[in-house]
DOSE-338356 format. One record per atom (N, C-alpha, C): residue number from 1; residue in one letter; atom name; x, y, z. Coordinates in pm, 1 decimal. Layout:
N
NODE   pos   code   site          X          Y          Z
NODE   NUM      a     CA          X          Y          Z
...
***
This chain:
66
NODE   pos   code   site          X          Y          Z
NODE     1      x      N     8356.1    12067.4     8710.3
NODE     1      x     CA     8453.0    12059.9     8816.7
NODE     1      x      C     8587.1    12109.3     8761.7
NODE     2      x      N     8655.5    12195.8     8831.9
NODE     2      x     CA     8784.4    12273.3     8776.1
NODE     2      x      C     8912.9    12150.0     8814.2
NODE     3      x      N     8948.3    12162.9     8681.2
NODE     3      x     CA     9103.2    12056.8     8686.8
NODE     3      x      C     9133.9    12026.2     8831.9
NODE     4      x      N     9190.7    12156.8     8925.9
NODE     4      x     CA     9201.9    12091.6     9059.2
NODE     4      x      C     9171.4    12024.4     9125.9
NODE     5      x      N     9012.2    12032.8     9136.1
NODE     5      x     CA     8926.4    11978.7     9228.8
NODE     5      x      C     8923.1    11837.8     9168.5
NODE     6      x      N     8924.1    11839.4     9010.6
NODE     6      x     CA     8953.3    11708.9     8970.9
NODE     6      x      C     9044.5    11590.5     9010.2
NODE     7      x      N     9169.2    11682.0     8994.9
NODE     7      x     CA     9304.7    11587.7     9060.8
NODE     7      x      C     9365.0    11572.5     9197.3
NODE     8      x      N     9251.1    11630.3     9322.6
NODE     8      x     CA     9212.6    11652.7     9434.5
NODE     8      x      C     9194.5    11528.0     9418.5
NODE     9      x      N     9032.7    11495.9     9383.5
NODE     9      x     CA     8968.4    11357.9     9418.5
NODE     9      x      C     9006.5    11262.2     9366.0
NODE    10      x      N     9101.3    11267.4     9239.0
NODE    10      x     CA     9186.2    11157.4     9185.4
NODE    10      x      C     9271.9    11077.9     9300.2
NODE    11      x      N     9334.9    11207.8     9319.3
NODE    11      x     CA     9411.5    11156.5     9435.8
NODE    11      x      C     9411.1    11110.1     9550.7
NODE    12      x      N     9299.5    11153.0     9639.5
NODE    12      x     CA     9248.5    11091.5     9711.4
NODE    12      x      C     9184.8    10936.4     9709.7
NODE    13      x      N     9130.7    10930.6     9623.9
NODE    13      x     CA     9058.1    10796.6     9595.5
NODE    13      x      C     9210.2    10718.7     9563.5
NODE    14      x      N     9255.2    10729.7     9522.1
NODE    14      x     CA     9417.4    10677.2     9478.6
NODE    14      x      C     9494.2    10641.8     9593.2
NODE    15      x      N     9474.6    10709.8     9709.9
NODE    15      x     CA     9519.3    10678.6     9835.2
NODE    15      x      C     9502.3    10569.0     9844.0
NODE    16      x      N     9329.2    10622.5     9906.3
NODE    16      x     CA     9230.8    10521.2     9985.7
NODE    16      x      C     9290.3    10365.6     9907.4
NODE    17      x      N     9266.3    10341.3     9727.2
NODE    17      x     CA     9261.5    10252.8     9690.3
NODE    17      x      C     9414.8    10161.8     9726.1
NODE    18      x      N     9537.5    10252.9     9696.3
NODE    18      x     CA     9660.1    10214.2     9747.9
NODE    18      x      C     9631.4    10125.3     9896.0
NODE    19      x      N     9600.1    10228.4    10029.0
NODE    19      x     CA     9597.9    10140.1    10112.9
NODE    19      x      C     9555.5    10022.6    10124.4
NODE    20      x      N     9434.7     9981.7    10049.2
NODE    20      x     CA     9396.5     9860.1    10025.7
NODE    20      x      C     9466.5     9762.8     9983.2
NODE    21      x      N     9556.7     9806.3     9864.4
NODE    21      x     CA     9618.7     9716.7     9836.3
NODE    21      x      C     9709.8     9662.5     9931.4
NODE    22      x      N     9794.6     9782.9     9978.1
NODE    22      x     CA     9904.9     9785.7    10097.9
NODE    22      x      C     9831.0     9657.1    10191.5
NODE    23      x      N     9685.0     9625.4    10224.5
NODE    23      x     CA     9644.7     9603.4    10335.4
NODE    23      x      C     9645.4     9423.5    10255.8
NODE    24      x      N     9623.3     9384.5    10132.3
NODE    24      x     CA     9615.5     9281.7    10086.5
NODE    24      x      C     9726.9     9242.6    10046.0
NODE    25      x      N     9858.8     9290.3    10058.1
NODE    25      x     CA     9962.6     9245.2    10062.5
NODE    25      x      C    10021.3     9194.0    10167.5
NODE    26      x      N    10032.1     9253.7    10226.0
NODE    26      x     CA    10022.5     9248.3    10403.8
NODE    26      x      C    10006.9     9097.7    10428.8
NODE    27      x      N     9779.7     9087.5    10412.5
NODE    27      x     CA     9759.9     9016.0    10455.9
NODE    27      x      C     9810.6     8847.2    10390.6
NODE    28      x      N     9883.7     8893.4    10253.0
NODE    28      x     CA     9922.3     8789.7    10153.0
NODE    28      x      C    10038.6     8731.6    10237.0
NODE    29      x      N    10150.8     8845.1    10247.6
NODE    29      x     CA    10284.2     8822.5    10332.9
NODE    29      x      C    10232.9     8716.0    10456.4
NODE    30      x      N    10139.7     8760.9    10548.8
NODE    30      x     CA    10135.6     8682.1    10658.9
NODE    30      x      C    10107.4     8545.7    10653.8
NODE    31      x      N     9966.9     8539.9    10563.3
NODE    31      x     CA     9894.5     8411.5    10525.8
NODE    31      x      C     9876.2     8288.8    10427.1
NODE    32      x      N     9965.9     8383.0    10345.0
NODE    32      x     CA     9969.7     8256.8    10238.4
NODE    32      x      C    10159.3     8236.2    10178.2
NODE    33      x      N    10135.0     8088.4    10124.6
NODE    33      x     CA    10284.7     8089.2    10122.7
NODE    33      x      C    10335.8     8137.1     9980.9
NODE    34      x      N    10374.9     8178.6     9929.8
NODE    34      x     CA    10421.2     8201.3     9796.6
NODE    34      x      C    10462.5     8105.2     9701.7
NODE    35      x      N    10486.5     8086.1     9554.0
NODE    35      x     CA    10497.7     7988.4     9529.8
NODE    35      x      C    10672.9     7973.9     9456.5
NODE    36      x      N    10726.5     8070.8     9530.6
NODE    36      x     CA    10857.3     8065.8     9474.6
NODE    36      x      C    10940.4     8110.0     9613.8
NODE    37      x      N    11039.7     8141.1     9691.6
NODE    37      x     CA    11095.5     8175.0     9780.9
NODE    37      x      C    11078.2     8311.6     9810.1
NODE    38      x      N    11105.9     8395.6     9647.8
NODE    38      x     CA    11111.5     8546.5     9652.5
NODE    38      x      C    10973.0     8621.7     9621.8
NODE    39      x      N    10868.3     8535.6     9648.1
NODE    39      x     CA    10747.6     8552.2     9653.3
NODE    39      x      C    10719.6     8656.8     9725.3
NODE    40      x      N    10732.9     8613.1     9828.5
NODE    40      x     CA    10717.3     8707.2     9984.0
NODE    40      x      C    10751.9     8842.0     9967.8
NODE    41      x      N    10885.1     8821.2     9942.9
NODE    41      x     CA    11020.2     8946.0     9926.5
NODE    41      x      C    10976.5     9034.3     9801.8
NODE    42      x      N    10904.2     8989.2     9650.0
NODE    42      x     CA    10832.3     9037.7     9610.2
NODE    42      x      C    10689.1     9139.8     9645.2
NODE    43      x      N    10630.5     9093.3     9725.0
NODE    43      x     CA    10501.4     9162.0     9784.8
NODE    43      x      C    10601.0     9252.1     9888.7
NODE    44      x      N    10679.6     9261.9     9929.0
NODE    44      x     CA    10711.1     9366.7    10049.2
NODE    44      x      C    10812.6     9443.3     9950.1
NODE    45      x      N    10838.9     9431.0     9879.5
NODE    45      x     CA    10904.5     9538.7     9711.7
NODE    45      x      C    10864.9     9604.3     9701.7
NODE    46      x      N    10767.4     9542.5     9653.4
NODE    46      x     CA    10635.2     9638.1     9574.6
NODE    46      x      C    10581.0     9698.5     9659.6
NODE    47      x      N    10504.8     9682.1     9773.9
NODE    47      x     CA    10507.0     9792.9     9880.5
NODE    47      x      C    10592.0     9933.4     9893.3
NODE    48      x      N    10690.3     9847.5     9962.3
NODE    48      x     CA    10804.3     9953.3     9980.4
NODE    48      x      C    10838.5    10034.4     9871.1
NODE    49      x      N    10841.3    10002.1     9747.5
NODE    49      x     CA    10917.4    10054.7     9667.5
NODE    49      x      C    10783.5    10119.7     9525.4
NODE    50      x      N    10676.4    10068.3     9525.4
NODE    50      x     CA    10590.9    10153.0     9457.4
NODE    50      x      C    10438.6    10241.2     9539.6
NODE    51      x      N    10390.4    10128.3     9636.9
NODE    51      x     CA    10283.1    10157.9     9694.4
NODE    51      x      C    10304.2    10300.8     9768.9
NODE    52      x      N    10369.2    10311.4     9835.7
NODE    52      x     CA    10455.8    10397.8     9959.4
NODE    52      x      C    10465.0    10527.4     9919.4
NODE    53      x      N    10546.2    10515.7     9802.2
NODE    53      x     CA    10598.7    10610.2     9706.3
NODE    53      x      C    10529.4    10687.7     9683.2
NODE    54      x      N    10404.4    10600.3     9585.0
NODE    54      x     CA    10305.0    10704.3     9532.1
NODE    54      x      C    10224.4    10749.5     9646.9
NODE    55      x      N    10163.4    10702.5     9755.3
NODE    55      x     CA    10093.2    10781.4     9870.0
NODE    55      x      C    10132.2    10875.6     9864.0
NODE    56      x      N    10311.0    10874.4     9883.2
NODE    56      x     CA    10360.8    11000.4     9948.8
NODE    56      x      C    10378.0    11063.0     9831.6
NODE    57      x      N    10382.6    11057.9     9733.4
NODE    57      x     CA    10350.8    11196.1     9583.7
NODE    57      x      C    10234.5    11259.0     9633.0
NODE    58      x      N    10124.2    11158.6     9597.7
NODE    58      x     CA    10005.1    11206.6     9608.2
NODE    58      x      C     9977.5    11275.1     9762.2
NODE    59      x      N     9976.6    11250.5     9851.7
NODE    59      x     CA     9976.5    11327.9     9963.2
NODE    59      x      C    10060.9    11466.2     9919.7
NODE    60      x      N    10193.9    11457.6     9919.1
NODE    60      x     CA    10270.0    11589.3     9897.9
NODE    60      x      C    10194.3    11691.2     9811.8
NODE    61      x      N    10110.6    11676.7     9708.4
NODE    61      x     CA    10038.4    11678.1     9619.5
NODE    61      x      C     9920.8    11763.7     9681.0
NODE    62      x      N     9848.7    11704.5     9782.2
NODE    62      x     CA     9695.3    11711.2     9857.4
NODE    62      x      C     9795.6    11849.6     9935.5
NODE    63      x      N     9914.2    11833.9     9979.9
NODE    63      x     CA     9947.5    11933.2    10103.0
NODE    63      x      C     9996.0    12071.8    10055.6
NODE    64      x      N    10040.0    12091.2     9879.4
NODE    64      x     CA    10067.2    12168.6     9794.2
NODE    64      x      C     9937.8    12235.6     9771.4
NODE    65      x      N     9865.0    12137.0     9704.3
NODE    65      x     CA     9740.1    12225.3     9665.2
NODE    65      x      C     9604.5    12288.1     9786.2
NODE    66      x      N     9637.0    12303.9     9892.5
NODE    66      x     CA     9552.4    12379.3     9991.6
NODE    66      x      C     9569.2    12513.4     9994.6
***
């Protein structure tokens, strides 16, 4: 498999796996209580500020290499 096609499916799967997480944070935020105040505010950080991010590399990435 040529490097590209390699870091094609890296990336993709990297999505997919991101959203998941995105989706278990989420469901953390709604359902469970945290065990510090900035618990919460933690999980919607890290979202915002790493999960997000990298999608959108990696997408920009998927829309470069076509």
């Amino acid at each position: 498999m040529s490097d590209r096609k390699h870091m094609r499916k890296v990336r993709e799967k990297r999505i997919k796996s991101i959203k998941g997480q995105i989706e278990k944070h989420t469901d953390k935020i709604i359902n469970e209580i945290g065990k510090l105040d900035t618990t919460k505010d933690y999980w919607k950080k890290e979202i915002d500020e790493n999960f997000l991010k990298q999608i959108e590399e990696d997408e920009e990435y998927l829309m470069e290499d076509k």
